[in-house]
C-alpha positions as CSV (number, residue, x, y, z in Angstrom):
1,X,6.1,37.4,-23.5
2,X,3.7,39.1,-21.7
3,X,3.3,38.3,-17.7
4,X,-0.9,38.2,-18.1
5,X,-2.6,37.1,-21.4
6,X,-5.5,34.8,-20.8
7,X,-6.1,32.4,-23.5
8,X,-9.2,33.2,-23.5
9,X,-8.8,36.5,-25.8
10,X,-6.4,34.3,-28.3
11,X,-9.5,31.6,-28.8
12,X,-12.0,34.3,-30.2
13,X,-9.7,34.4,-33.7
14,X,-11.2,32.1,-36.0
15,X,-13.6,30.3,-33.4
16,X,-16.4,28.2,-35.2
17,X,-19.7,27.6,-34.3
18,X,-18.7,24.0,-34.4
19,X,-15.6,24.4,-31.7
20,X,-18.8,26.0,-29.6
21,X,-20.7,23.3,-29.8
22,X,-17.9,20.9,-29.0
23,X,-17.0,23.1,-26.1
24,X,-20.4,22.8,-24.8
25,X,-21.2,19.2,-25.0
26,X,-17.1,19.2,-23.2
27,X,-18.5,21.3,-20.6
28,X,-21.6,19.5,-19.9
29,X,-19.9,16.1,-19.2
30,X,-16.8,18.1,-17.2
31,X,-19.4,19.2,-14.7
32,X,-21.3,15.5,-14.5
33,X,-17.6,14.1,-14.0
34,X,-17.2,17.0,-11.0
35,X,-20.0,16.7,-9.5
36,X,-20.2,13.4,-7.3
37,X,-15.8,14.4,-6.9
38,X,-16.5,17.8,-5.6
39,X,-19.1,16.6,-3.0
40,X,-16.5,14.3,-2.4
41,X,-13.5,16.0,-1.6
42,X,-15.2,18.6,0.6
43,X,-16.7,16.4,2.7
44,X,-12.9,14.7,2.8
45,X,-11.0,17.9,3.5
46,X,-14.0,18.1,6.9
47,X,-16.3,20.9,5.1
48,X,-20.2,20.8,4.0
49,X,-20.4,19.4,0.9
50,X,-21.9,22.4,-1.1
51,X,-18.5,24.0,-0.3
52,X,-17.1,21.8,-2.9
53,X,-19.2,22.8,-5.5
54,X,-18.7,26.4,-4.5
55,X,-15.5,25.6,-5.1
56,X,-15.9,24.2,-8.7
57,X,-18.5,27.0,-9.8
58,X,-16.7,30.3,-8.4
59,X,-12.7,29.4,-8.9
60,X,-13.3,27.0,-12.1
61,X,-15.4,30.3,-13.7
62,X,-12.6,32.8,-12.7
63,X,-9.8,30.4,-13.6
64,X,-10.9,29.2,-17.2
65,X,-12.1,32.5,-18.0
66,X,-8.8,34.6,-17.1
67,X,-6.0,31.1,-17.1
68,X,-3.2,30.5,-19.1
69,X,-4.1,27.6,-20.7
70,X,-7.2,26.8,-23.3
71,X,-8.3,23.5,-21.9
72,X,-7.1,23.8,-17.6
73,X,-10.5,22.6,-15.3
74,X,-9.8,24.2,-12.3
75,X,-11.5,23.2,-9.1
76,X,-11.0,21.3,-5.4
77,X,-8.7,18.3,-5.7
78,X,-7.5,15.3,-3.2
79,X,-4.0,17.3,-2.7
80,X,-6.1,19.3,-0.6
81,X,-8.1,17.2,1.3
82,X,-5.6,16.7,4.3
83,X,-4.0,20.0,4.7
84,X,-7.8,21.4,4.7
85,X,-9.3,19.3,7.1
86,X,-6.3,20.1,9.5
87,X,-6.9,23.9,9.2
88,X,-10.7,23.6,9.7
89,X,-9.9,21.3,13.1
90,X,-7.7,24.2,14.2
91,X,-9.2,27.3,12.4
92,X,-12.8,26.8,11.5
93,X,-13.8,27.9,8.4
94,X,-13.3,31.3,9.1
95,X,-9.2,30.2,9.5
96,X,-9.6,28.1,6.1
97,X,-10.8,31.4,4.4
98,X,-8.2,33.2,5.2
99,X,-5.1,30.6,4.6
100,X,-7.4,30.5,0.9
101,X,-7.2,34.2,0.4
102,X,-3.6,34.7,1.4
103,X,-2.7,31.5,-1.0
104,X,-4.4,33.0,-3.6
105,X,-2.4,36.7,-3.1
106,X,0.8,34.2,-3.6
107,X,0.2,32.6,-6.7
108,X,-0.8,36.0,-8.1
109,X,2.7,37.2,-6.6
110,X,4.2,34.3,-8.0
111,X,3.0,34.7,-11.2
112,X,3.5,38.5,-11.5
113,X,7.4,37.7,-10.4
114,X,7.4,35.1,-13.4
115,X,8.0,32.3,-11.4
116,X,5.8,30.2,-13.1
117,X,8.6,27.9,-14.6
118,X,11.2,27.6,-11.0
119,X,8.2,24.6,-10.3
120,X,10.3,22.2,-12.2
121,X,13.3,23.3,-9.9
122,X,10.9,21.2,-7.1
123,X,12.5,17.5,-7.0
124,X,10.5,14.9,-8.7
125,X,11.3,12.4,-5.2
126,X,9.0,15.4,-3.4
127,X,6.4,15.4,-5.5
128,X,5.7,12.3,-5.8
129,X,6.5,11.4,-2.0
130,X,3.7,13.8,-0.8
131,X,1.1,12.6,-3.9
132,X,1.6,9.1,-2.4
133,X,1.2,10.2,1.4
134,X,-1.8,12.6,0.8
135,X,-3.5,9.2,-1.2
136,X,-2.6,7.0,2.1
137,X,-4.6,9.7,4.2
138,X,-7.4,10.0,2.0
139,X,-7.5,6.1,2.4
140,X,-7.1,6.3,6.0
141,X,-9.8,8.9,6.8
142,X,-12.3,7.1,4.6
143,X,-12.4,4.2,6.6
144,X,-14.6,4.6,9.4
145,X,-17.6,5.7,6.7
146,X,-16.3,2.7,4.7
147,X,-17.0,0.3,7.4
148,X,-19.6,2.4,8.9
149,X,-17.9,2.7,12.0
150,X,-19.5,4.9,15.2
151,X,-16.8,7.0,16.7
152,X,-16.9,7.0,20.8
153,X,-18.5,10.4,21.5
154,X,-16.0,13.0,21.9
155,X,-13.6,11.7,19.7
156,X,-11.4,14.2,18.1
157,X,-9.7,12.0,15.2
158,X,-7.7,15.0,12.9
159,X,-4.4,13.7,12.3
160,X,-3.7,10.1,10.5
161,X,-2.4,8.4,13.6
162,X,-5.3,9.8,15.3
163,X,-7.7,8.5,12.9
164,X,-5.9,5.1,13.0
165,X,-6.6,4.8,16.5
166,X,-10.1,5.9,16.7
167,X,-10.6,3.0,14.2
168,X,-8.8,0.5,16.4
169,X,-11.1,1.5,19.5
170,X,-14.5,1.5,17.3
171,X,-13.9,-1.8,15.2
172,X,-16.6,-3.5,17.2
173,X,-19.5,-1.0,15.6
174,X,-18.3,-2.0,12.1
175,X,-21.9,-2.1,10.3
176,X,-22.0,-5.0,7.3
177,X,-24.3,-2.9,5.3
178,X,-22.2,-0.2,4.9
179,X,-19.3,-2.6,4.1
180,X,-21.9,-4.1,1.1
181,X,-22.5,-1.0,-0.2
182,X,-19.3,0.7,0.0
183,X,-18.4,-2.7,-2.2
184,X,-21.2,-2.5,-4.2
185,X,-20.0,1.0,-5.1
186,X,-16.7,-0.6,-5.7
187,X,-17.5,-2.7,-8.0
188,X,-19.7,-0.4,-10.2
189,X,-16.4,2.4,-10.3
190,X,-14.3,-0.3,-11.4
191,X,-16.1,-2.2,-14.0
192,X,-18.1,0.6,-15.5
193,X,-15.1,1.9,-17.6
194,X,-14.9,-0.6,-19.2
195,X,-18.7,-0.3,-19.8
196,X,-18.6,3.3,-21.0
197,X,-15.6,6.0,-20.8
198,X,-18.1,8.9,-21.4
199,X,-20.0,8.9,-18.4
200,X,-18.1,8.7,-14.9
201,X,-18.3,5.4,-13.0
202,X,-18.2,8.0,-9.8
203,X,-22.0,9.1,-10.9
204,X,-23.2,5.9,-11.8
205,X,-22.2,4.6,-8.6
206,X,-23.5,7.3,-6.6
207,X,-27.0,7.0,-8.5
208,X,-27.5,3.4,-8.5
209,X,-26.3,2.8,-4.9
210,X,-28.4,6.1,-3.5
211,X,-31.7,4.2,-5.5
212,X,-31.0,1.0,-4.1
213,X,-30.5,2.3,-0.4
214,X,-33.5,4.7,-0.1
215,X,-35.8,2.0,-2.4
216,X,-34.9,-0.9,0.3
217,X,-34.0,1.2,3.7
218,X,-30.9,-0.4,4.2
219,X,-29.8,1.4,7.2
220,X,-26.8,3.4,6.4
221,X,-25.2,6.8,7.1
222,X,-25.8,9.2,4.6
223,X,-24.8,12.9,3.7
224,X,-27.8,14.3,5.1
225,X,-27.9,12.1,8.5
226,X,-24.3,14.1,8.7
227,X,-24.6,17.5,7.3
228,X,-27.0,20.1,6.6
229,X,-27.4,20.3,2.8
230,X,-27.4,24.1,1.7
231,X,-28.6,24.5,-2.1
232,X,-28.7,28.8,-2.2
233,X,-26.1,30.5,-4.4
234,X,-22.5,30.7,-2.9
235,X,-22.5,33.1,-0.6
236,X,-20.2,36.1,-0.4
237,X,-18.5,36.2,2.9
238,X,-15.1,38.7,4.5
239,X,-13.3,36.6,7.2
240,X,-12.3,38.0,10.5
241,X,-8.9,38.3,9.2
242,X,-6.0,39.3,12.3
243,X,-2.4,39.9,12.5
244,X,-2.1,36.8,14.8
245,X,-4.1,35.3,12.7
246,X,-2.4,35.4,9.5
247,X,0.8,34.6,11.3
248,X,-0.3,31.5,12.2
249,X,-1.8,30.7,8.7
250,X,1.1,31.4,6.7
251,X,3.1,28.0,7.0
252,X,-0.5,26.6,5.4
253,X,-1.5,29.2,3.3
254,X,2.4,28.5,1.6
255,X,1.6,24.8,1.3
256,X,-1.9,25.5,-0.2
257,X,0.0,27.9,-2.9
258,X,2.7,25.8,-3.7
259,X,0.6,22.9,-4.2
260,X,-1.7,25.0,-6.7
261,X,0.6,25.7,-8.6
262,X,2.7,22.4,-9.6
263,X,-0.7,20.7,-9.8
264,X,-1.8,23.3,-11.7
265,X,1.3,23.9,-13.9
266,X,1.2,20.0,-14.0
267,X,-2.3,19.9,-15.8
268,X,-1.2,22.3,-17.9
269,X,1.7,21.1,-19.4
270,X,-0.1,17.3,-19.9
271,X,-3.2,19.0,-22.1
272,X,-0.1,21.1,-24.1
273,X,0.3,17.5,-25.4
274,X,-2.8,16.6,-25.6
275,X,-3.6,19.2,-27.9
276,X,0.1,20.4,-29.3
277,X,-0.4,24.1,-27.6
278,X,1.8,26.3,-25.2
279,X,0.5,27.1,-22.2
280,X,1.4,30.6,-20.1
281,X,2.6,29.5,-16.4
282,X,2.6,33.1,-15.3
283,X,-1.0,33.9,-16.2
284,X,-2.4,30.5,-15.1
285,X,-0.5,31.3,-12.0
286,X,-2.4,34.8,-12.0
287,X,-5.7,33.1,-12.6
288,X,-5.2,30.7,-9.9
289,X,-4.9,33.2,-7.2
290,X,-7.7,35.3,-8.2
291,X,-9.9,31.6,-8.4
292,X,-8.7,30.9,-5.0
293,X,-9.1,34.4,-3.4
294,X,-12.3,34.6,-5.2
295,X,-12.9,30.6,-3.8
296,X,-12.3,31.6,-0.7
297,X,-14.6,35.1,-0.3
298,X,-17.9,32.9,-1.7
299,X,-17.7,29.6,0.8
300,X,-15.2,27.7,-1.0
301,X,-12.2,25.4,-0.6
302,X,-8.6,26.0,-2.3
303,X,-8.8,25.2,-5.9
304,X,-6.5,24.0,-8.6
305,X,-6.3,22.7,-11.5
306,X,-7.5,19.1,-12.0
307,X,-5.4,16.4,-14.5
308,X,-8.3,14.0,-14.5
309,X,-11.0,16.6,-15.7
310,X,-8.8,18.5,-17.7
311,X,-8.2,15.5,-20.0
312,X,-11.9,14.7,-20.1
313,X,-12.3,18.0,-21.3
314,X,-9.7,17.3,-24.0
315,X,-10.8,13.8,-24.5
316,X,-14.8,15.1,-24.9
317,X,-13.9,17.8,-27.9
318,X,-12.8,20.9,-25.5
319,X,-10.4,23.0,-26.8
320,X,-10.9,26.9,-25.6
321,X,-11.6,28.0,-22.2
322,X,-15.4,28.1,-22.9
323,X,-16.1,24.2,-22.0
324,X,-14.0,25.3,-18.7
325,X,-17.0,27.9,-18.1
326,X,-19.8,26.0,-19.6
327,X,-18.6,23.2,-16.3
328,X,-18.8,25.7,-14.3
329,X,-22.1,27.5,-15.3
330,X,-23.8,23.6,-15.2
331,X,-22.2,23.0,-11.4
332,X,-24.6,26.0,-10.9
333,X,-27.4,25.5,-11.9
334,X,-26.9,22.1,-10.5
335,X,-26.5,23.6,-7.3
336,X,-29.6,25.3,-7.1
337,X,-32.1,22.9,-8.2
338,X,-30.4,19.4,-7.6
339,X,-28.3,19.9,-4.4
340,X,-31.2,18.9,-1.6
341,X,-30.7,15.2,-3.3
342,X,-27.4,15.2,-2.4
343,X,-28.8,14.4,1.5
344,X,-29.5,10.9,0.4
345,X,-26.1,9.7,-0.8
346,X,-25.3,7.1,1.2
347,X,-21.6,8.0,2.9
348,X,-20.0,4.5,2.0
349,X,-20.1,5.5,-1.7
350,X,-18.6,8.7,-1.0
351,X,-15.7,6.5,0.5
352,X,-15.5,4.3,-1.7
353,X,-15.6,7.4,-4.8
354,X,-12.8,8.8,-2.7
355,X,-10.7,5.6,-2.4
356,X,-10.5,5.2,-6.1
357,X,-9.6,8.9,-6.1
358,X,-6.7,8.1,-4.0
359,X,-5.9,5.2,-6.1
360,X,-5.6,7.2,-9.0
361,X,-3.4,9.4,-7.2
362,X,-1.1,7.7,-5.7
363,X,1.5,7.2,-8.2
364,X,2.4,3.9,-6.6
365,X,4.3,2.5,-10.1
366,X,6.5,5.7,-10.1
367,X,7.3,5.8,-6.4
368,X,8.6,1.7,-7.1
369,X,10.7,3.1,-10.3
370,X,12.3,5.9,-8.3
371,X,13.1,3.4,-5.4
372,X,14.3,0.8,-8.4
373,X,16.4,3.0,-10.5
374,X,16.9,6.6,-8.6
375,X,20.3,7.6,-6.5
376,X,19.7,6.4,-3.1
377,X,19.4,9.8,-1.7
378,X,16.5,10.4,-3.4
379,X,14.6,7.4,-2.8
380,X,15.5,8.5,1.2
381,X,13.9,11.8,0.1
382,X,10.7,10.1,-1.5
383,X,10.3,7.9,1.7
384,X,10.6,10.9,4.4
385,X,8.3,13.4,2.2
386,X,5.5,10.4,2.1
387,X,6.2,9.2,5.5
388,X,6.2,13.3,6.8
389,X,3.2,13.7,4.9
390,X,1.0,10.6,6.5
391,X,2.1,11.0,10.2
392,X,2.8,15.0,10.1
393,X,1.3,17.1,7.6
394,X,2.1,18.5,3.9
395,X,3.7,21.8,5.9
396,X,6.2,19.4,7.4
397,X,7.1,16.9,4.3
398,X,7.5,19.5,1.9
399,X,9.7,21.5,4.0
400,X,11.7,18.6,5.7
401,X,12.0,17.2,2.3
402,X,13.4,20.2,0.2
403,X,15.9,20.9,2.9
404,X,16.5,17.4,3.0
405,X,17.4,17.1,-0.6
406,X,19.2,20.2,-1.3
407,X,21.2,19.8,1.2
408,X,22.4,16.2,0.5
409,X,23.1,18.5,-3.3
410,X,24.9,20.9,-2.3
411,X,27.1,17.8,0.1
412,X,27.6,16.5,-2.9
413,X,28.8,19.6,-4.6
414,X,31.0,20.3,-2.2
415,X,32.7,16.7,-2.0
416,X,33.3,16.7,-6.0
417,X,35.0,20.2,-5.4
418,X,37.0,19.1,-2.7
419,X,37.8,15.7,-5.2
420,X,38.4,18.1,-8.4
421,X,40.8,20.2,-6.5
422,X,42.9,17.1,-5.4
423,X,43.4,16.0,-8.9
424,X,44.3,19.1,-10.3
């Protein structure tokens, strides 16, 4: 098998005008479903929100059109959010492009050393231990916009335990309309599926709630009172890139690359069900570092891909890479003319988009299986990789973890060695 062969060239053989339309109605709700998440998660992992959308536009374009898979939407995602926001508090964004860009020159290394298929070789009790933790911080940091909270001036709430303090001390500003509307919002993601599975309860929310705030003046935070909304084309930018610098960088940058690619490979293998195909994990490995590197040189975020869009893609009639660039090409020209009314989205609904986000995440049935049924060392595993990941960071689970774990294997090795000689 060839390391690179985007799918891409294989859909051409046979495609019907009918699969094109089907891709580009799959497209077209894809990028309506991204929108209100990629606003979202940038302004989660402590960047503008455009960035997100950058994000979506320049590594979901380079990933669908060069990726290993037919139906993979590729843009930012909650894994993210944490590790990202820590960088930016240390780095600034300058530091965040350049942990991007040397990710991105590892999952192309990756994938050009076929190593797209040692990701199962990374213990189940990991993955889902630092899925769980990363929802809990998403959670956490969501609060004080939640509860419209006003942070004492100077405060410099980063880390989890940080943020959990800084809500302690400001719990006395909480504002009751931003609690109603972050409710409000609440309510609307929650019922609306059951409403209607085609549009995204995350929009609805954000359009009905941003009406209702700006038609009465109800006197809440919103994106604009916070950022400065930028609506030009993504930007092509070189960071300052240093030897100390990329020293520094590379613990992240590794994290960033390793989580692209099991969410990524992830995604992948759950639409080869979906839509009884074979994915490469080499060349979506490929395509994910040039998305990121390319992410990363035109104001973006890391990117992988995303299970949730992916199977609206599926779900919506996609089944070649063109729906992935159709959601891309939309994002754009969203961008350009839509993006100033982005400054009136009230922040509560971006909280509470981003708690059902972490929800959805958080694998909290399989982490009570694996503590039910699973050897006890791995249920220690799961709990120090989530607890790691909400009072550290992801650099810290994942590494305390995997040494953790294969170390209690190869104990265990050893000891049935030992027991097999005696018998013998």
């Amino acid at each position: 098998m060839k390391i690179f062969k985007p799918k891409l060239f294989e859909v051409f053989q046979g495609y019907s005008k009918k699969q094109l339309v089907s891709d580009l109605v799959a497209g077209i709700i894809v990028a309506i479903i991204a929108l209100p998440l990629s606003i979202a998660l940038a302004i989660a992992s402590g960047v503008s929100p455009e960035r997100g959308l950058y994000t979506a536009i320049v590594a979901g374009f380079v990933i669908a059109l060069l990726g290993g898979s037919r139906v993979n939407i590729s843009g930012p995602t909650a894994a993210f959010a944490a590790i990202v926001a820590g960088i930016v508090a240390d780095h600034g964004i300058d530091g965040l492009a350049i942990a991007t860009l040397m990710a991105g020159v590892m999952l192309v290394i990756m994938g050009l050393l076929r190593l797209g298929t040692l990701i199962k070789y990374i213990p189940e009790a990991i993955t889902v231990g630092f899925t769980s933790g990363i929802a809990v911080t998403i959670v956490i940091g969501q609060i004080k916009d939640f509860l419209g909270l006003t942070f004492a001036p100077g405060t410099n709430a980063v880390e989890t335990v940080e943020k959990i303090e800084a809500i302690g001390r400001s719990i006395k500003t909480v504002n009751p309309w931003a609690i109603a509307v972050g409710v409000a919002a609440l309510a609307i993601l929650i019922v609306w599926p059951k409403i209607s599975k085609r549009i995204p309860g995350s929009l609805i929310a954000v359009l009905v709630m941003t009406v209702i705030v700006a038609l009465v003046g109800i006197g809440v935070n919103t994106i604009g009172d916070l950022y400065t909304i930028n609506a030009s084309l993504p930007p092509f930018s070189l960071p300052n890139v240093t030897l100390d610098r990329i020293v520094s960088l590379l613990p992240s940058a590794f994290t960033i690359a390793l989580l692209a690619a099991i969410e990524s490979l992830l995604s992948c293998v759950v639409s080869d069900k979906m839509i009884d195909d074979t994915h490469n994990s080499n060349t979506e490995l490929i395509a994910q570092g040039m998305g990121n590197v390319c992410s990363a040189l035109f104001g973006g975020i890391p990117a992988t891909g995303a299970i949730a869009r992916t199977a609206a893609n599926v779900k919506n009639g996609g089944r070649s890479p063109i729906s992935g660039i159709v959601h891309a090409l939309v994002l754009l020209l969203v961008l350009v003319v839509l993006m100033p009314f982005a400054a009136w989205i009230p922040m509560p609904v971006i909280a509470a988009v981003l708690f059902i986000v972490a929800y959805n995440m958080s694998e909290w049935r399989h982490f009570v299986a694996i503590c039910k049924s699973a050897p006890i060392f791995e249920t220690l595993v799961l709990v120090l990789t989530f607890v790691l990941t909400v009072v550290f960071d992801l650099v810290v689970a994942i590494a305390v973890g995997l040494g953790v774990y294969y170390l209690i294997v190869l104990i265990k090795k050893l000891k049935k060695r030992k027991e097999d000689a005696r018998t013998e």
